[in-house]
C-alpha positions in Angstrom: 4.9 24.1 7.1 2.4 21.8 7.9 3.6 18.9 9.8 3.5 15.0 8.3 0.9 13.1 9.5 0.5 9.0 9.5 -1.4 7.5 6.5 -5.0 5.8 8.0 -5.4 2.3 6.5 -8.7 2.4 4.5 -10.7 -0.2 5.4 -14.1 -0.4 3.0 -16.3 -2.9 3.7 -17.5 -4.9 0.4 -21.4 -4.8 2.1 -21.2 -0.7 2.6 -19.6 1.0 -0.9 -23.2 1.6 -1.9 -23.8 4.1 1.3 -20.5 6.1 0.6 -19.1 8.9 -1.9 -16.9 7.2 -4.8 -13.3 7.5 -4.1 -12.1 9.7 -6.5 -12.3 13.0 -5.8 -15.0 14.5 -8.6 -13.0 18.3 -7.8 -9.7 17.2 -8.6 -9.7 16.8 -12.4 -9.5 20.5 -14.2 -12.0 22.1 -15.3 -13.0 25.1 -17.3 -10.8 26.0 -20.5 -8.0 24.5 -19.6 -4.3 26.3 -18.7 -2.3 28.2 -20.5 0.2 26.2 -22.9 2.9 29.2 -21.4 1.5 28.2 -18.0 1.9 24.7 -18.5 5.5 25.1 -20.0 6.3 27.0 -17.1 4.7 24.0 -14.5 6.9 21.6 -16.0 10.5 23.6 -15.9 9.4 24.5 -11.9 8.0 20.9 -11.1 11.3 19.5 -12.5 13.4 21.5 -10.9 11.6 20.4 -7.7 11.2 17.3 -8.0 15.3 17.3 -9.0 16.2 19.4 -6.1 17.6 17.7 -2.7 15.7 19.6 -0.3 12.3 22.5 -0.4 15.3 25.1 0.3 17.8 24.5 -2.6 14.4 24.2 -4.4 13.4 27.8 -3.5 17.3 29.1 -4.4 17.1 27.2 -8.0 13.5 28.8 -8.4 13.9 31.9 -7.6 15.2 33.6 -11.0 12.0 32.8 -12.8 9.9 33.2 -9.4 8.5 36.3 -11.5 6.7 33.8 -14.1 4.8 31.7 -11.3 0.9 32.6 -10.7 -1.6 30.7 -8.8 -2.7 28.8 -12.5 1.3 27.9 -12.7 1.2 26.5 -9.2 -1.4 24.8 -10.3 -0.5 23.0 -13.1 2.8 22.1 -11.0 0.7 20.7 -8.5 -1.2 18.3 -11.4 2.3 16.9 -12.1 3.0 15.8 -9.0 1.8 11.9 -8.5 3.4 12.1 -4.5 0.7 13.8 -2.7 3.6 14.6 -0.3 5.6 16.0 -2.5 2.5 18.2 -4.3 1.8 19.0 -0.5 5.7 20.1 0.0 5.5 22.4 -3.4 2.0 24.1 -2.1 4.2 25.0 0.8 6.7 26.2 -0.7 5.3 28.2 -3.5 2.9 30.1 -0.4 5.8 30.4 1.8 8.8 31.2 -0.3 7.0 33.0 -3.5 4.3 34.2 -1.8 1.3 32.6 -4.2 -2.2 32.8 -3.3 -3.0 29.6 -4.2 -6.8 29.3 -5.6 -9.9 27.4 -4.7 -9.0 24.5 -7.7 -5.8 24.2 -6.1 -6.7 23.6 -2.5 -9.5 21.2 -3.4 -7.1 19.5 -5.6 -4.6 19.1 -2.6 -7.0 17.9 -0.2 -8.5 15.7 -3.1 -5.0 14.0 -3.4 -3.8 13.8 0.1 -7.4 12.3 1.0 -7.3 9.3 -1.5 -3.5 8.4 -0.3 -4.9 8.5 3.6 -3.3 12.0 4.5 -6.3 12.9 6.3 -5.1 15.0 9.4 -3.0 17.2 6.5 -6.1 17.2 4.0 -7.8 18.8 6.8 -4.5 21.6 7.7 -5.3 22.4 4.3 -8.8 22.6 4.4 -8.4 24.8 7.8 -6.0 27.2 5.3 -8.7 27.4 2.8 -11.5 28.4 4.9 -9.0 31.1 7.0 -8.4 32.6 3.2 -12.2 33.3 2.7 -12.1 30.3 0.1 -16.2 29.4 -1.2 -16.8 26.0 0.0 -19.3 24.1 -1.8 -21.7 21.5 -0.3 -20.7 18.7 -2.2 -16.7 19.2 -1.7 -17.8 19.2 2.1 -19.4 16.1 1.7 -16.7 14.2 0.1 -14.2 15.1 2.9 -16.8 13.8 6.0 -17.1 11.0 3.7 -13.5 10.1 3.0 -12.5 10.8 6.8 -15.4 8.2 8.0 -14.1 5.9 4.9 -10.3 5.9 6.8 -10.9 2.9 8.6 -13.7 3.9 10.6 -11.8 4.8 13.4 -12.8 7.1 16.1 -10.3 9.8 15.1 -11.6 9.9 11.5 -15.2 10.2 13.1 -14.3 13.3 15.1 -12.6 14.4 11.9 -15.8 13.9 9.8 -18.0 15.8 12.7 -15.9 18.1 12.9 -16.4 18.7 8.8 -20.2 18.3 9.1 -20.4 21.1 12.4 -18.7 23.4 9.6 -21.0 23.1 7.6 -23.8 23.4 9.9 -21.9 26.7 11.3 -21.3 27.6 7.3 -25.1 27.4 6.8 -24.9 24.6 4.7 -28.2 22.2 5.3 -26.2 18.6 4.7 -28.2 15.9 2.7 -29.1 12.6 3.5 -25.6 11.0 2.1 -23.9 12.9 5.1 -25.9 12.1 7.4 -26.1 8.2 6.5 -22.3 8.3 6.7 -21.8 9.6 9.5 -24.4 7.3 11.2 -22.8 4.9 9.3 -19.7 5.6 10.9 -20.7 6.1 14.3 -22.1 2.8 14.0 -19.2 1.1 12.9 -17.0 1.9 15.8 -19.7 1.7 18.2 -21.3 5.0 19.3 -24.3 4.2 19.2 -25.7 7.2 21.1 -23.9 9.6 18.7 -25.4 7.3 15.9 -29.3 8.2 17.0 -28.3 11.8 17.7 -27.3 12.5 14.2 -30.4 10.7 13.2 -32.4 12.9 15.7 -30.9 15.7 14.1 -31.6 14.4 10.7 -35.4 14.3 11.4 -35.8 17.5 13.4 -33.8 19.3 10.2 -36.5 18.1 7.5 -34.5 15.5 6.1 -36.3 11.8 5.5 -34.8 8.4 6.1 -33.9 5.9 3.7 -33.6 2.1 3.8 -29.7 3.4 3.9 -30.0 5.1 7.5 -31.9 2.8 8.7 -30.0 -0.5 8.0 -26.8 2.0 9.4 -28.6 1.9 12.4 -30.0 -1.7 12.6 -26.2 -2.9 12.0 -24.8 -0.4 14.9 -27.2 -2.0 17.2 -26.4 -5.3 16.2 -22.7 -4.5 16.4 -23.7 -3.4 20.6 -25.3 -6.4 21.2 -29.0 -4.0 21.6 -31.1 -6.4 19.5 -34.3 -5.1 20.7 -33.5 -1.8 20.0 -32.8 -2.9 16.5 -36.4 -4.7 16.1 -37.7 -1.5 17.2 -36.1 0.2 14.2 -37.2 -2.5 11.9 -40.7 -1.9 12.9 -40.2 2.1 12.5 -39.0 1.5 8.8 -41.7 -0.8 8.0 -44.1 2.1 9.3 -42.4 4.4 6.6 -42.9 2.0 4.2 -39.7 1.2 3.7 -38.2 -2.7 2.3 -35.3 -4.1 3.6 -32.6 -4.5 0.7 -30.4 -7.2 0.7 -28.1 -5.4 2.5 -30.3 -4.8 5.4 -30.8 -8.9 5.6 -27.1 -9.4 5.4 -26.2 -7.0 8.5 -28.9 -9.0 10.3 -27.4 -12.2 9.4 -23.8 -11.4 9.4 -23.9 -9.7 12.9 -25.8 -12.0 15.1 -26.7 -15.6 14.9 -30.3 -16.4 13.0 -31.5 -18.3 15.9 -31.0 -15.2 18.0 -32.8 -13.1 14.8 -35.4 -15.4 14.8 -36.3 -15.0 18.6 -36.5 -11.3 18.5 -38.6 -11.6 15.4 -41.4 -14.1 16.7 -41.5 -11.7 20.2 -41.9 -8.7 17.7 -45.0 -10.6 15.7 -42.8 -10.7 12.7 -43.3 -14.2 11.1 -42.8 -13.2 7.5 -40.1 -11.3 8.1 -38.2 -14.7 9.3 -39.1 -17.0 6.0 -37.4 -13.5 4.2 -34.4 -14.2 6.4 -34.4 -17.8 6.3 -34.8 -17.8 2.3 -32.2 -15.4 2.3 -29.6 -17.4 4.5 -30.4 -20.7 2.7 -29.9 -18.7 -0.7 -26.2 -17.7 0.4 -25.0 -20.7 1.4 -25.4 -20.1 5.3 -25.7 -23.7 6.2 -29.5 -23.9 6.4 -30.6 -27.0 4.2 -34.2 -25.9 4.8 -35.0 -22.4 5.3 -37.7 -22.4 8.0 -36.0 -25.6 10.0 -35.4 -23.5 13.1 -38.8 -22.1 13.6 -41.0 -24.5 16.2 -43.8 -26.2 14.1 -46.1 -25.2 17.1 -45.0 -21.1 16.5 -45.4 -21.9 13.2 -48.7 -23.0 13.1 -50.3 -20.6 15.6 -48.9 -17.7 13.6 -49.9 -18.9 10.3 -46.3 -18.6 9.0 -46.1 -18.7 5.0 -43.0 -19.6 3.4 -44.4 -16.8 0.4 -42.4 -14.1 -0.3 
């Protein structure tokens, strides 16, 4: 039996949904034909019997004289009827444990599925340990949703080490991971500042082949930010413009949302950047920041020498 484990509060940022999977899980729908209408009939009798049973053993006991109709498809469809992910996660026990199923792929993705989107994370990944041990194929994508929904659980360091520990699998599996992983799990590593684990996935990013997008780099702009390393973050400001890559609006907003624009401002004019601060200045002024005049900070003697257009 696979032992509870406390929910994570998800914590989503309204700036960030745009870098990460959607929340529901695209595996755990069916798919295919469908299930047998016997099967199904056979789901509901054994799900309600469950469900109306006081404990997982008197379940087993009222079970067991139809035990010979269950199959992994029966299990299944059971497991679809279930809206308590702990109590779908109690009947995968029990069916594997008691009537000895060999629960398929469709239904282990489905449990992870469900017990991810309800913040089970530690027994989404019990499960997903189970899945592998039984030779299970693991796609790429289904991989990727669970690094993504573990680094989505609040960006906490244990959800990171979760979600690095998914993405060494796949590494180890032979699975080359695509940018989405890799952005959310610098993301991530950003967000509960680890810097240094933020730039080595991005090192490993660009030594496996795999570009940069405005994503990863704003990712890594904010993490600086977050550290206090402003310079470093100019730095990588200067290395996207060099890939010619823009800065979206959420790229301005980290900037603005995680230090001051004076301090922005600064680190701009020492970088040689003087259009770049009319971008941020229009940009503050246009959400209401407090600036009545979007250049009023810059020195009209920097402004001059520099030849500093308010253009976009």
């Amino acid at each position: 039996m696979f032992p509870r484990a406390p929910p994570y509060h998800i914590v989503v940022s309204r700036h960030q949904r745009h870098l990460l999977f959607p929340r529901r899980c695209p595996f755990s729908g069916a798919s295919g034909s469908g299930p047998d209408p016997t099967d199904l009939w056979i789901a509901k009798l054994v799900s309600t019997v469950f469900h109306l049973s006081p404990s997982p053993a008197i379940a087993a006991d009222r079970i067991a004289p139809i035990r010979h109709l269950l199959s992994p498809s029966v299990a299944l469809a059971a497991l679809r009827r279930h809206a308590d992910p702990l109590s779908a996660l109690a009947f995968f026990e029990l069916s594997y444990s008691a009537f000895g199923i060999a629960h398929s792929a469709a239904a282990f993705r489905f449990m992870i599925c469900s017990l991810c989107q309800s913040g089970f994370h530690d027994d989404a990944l019990k499960v997903f340990d189970q899945m592998a041990n039984e030779g299970h194929g693991i796609e790429e994508s289904f991989l990727e949703f669970l690094a993504v929904s573990c680094i989505e659980a609040g960006k906490l360091e244990p959800a990171m080490e979760e979600a690095f520990g998914v993405f060494t699998e796949m590494t180890g599996m032979g699975i080359r991971p695509s940018r989405v992983t890799y952005n959310v799990l610098i993301d991530g590593y950003g967000k509960v500042g680890d810097t240094l684990s933020a730039v080595s996935v991005y090192e490993r990013m660009l030594a496996c082949g795999c570009p940069p997008d405005v994503v990863t780099f704003t990712s890594l702009i904010d993490g600086y930010c977050r550290s206090g390393r402003l310079d470093d973050a100019m730095k990588l400001w200067n290395e996207m413009s060099q890939r010619e890559l823009k800065p979206n609006a959420y790229t301005y907003a980290v900037a603005i949302n995680s230090i001051t624009v004076s301090s922005l401002v600064s680190c701009l004019l020492k970088a040689g950047m003087p259009n770049e601060i009319n971008k941020i200045m229009l940009t503050a002024s246009e959400r209401y920041m407090g600036l009545d005049k979007p250049c009023q900070e810059i020195p009209s003697s920097l402004g001059k020498s520099m030849d500093i257009s308010v253009a976009m």
